[in-house]
N, C-alpha and C positions, 0 to 999 in steps of 0.2 A: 570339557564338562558337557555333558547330554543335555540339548534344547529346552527339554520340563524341568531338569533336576534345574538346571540356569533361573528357569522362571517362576521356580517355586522355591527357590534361594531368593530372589529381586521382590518377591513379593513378599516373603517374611521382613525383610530389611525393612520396603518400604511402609509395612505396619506397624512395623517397631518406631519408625520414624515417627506415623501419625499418632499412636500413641504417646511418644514423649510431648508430641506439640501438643497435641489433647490436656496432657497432665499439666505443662508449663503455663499454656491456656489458662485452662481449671484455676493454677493456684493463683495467678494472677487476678482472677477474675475475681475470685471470691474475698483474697486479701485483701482487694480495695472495692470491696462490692460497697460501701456508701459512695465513694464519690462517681461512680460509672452509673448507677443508680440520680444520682443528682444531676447529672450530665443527659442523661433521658429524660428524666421530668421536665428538666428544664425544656430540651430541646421540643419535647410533644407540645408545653405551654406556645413556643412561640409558635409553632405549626400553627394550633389551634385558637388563638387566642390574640395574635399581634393583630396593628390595624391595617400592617401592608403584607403581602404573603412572602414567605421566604421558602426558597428551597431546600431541600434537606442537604443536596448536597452543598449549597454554599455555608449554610450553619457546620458543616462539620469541618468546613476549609477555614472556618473560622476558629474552630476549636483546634485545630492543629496550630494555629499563628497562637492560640492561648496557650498553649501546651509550649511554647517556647519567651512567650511573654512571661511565663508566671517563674524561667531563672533569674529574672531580674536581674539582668545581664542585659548593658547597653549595647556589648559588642555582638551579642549572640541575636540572631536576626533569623525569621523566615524571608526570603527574596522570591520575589514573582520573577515569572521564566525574565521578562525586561530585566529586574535589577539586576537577574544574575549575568544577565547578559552586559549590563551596562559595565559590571565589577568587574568581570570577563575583561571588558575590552581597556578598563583604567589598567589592568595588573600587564597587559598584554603590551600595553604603552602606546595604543592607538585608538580612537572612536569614529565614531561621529556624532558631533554637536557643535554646541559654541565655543569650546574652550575653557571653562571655568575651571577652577578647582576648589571646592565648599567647603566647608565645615561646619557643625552644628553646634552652634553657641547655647549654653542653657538659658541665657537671659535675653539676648536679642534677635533666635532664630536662624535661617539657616544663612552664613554668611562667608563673602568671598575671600577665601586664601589668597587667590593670586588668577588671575586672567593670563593664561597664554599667551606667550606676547605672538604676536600676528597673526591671533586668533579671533574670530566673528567679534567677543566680548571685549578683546582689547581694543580694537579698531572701532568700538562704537563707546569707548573710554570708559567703562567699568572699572575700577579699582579695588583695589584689597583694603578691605574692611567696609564695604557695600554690604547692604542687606537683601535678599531680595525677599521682597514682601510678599509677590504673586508672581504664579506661572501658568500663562494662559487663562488670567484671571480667577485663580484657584490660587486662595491665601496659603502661604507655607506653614502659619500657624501653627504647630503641633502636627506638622510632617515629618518623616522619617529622611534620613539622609542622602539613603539609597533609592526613595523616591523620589525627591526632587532632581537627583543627576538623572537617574532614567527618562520624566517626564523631557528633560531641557535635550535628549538626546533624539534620535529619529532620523529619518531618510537624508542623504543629501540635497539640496534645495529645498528644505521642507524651510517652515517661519515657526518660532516659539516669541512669544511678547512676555517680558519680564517686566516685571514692576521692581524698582531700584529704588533705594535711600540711602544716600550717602550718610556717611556721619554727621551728625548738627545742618542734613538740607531736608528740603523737601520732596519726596516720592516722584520716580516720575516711570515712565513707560518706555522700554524699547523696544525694538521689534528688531530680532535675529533671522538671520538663514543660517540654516546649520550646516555644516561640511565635513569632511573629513579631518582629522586633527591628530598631529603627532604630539603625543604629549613629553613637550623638551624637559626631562630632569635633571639635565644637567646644562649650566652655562656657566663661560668663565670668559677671564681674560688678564691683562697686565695691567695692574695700577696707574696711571700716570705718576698718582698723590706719590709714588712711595715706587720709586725704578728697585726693578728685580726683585716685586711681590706681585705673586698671583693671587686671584681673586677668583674661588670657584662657590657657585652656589646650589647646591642641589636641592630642588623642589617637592622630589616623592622620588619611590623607590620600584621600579618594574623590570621587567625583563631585558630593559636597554642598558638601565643606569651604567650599571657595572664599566661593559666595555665601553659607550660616551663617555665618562671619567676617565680611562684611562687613556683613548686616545685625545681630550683634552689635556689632561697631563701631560703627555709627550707634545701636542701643541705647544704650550705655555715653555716647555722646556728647552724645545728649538729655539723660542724667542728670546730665551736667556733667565725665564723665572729660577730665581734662589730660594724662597721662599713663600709661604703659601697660608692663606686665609678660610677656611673650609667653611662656607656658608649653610648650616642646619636649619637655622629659625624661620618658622611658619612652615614647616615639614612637617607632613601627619604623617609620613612613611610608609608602608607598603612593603610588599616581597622582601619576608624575611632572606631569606638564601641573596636578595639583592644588597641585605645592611651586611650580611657576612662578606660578600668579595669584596666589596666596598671600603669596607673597614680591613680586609688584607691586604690595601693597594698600600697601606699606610703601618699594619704591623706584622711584622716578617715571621713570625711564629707563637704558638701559643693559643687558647681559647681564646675567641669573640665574641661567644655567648654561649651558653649552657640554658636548655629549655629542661622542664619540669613539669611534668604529666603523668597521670592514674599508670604508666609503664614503666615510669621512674627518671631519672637524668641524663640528657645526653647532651654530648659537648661537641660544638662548631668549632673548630681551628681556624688557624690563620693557613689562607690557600694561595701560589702565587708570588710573585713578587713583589716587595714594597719597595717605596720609596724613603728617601730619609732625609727629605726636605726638613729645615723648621717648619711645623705646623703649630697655628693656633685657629681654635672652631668656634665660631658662634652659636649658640642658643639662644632663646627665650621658652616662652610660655606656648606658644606654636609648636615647639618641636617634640613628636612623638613617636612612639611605636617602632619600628625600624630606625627612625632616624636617633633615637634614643639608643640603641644599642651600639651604633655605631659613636657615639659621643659615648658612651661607658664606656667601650669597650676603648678607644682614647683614651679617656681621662684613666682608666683604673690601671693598664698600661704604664703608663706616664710615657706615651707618645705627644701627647695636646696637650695645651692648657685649654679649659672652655672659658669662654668670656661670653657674659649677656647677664640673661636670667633663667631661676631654674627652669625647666623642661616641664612637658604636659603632667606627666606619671602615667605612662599607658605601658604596662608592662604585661602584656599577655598578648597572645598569637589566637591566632583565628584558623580554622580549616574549613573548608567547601566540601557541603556534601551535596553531587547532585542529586535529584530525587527524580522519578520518574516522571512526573508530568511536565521539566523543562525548569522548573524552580527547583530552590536550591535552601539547604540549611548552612548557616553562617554560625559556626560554634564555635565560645573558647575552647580550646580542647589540653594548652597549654600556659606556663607562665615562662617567662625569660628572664634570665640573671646575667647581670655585668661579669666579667673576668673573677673579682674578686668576689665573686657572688652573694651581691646586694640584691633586695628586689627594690625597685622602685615606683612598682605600680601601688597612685593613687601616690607616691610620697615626691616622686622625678628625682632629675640630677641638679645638683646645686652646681652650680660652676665655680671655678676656681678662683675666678677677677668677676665678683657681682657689678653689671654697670648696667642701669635703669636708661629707658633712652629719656632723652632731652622731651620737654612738653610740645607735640604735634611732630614729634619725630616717628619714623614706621620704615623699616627694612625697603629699601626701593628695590627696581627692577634692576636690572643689570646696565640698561642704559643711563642710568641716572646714580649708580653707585659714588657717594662722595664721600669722602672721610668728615670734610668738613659740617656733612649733613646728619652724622650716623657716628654720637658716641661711642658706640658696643663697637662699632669697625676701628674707629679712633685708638681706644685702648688695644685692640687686636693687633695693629699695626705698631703700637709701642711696645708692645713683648715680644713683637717681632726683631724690633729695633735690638732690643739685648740681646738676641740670639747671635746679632750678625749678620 
């Protein structure tokens, strides 16, 4: 094709082009001309009329964080470049910080899941179900979740001082160095209580889980494990594609999960090898999102029996979109369905043996795992006993 006739074809295209954005512009513009109209009032009033001056461009990085606040959606989040990077580094299964792993309680704020064991926060004895009240003396009060892991993260050697409350004590103050940290999701071992049952617990779900579970598996297997205990409770979960191999280690074919989204249904198989251990899984009220599918995708099977209580109800999937200044948009974009496709977001899983724990009983570390101290494992280990 001849040079001009080329660039007098590229330039009709590209005004064809401006013109549909023009029009799609236009109609947008005008179909919601009250509220773009109320959004400039507004914004000119605080220009002109607040008692501190704000920049125009912060008000509008404002109204982007509004434009995502108003789906009323607890999962759906704008992330500064930090958070995203923090989220980055939890899904990747590695940071740096103290070690914590949070959660955000609606009643008492943002509180500890579980401390890393021979991590900065363990070593200076934080425990799960700790509040922390302040970081670096800035109240968690009506903080966001993603921001307090970010703020507790930061340079190696660096110091963050956390204000702590234990349950029924009084506040008190630590001071961390932060480091590097591998975050363990998976720890197991063999019962003493109960020869030839393993005891695995997984913590969250990243891009390691997978393979650590299975070469604990084959650990535990050398040692002569028969049977096996699969610790869910106090698991907020993380990388879907993590609760799918996860839950293939255990069922040898068939869907693990089916998600559901504005492009319709598609369905997760069982990938891999299983095993065909007796299994029975713990829950509670901790155990969500990922770890949740992998306990449906159990229980609806009838691989597992679950034992505890029911489960969070967090049945939706999250996707990362980055954006160009380095932040990032955290959007439902799907929901997820058990095998027999239940939803049980906002409703969880009921377990099969409901067993409430004992008054001042709480899921321990793996060091301190007792049957004698941990109804929900108690009964675990008795339906174990039927299998054989």
């Amino acid at each position: 094709m001849p040079l001009r006739r080329y660039a007098r074809t590229l330039l009709v295209v590209v005004a064809a082009l401006s013109m549909v954005f023009t029009a799609v512009t236009a109609v947008f513009f005008f179909s919601h001309y009250p509220q773009i109209s109320e959004l400039l009032q507004v914004t000119a009033m605080i220009r002109s009329e607040a008692l501190e001056p704000v920049a125009t461009g912060e008000l509008l990085h404002g109204a982007t964080k509004g434009v995502v606040a108003a789906l009323e959606d607890p999962y759906s989040t704008y992330l500064e470049p930090q958070e995203y990077k923090s989220l980055s580094e939890q899904i990747s299964g590695a940071y740096t910080g103290v070690g914590l792993l949070i959660e955000l309680d609606p009643t008492r704020g943002i509180v500890v899941v579980t401390p890393f064991r021979g991590g900065p926060a363990y070593r200076a004895g934080i425990r799960s179900g700790d509040v922390i009240v302040r970081i670096d003396g800035r109240s968690t009060l009506g903080m966001r979740l993603e921001e307090a892991a970010a703020m507790m993260q930061g340079r190696p050697g660096t110091r963050v001082k956390l204000a702590i409350q234990p349950e029924g004590e009084a506040v008190g103050e630590i001071e961390l160095v932060r480091e590097e940290i591998r975050i363990p999701s998976v720890e197991g071992k063999l019962l003493d209580a109960s020869p030839g049952t393993g005891y695995v617990s997984l913590t969250n779900f990243n891009t390691h889980t997978a393979r650590d579970l299975a070469d604990k598996l084959a650990e535990l297997k050398r040692e002569g494990m028969r049977r096996l205990v699969l610790d869910l409770r106090n698991n907020p979960g993380g990388d879907l594609m993590a609760s799918v191999q996860v839950a293939s280690q255990f069922i040898p074919a068939g869907p693990v999960v089916y998600t559901v989204s504005r492009a319709g249904t598609r369905s997760f198989e069982a990938q891999g090898e299983a095993t065909d251990l007796p299994l029975v899984v713990l829950v509670n009220g901790g155990t969500a999102s990922a770890a949740e599918i992998v306990a449906g995708a159990l229980q609806d099977t009838g691989r597992a029996r679950l034992v505890g209580e029911k489960t969070f109800g967090k049945g939706l999937v999250q996707k990362l979109f980055l954006l160009d200044n380095g932040a990032a948009l955290k959007l439902t974009t799907e929901k997820y369905l058990t095998p027999k496709k239940r939803d049980i977001n906002k409703e969880g899983i009921h377990p099969d043996i409901v067993v409430k724990p004992a008054p001042g009983e709480k899921p321990a570390g793996l060091g301190q795992v007792d049957p004698n101290q941990d109804a929900q494992l108690r009964r675990a280990l008795a339906e174990l006993g039927k299998a054989g």
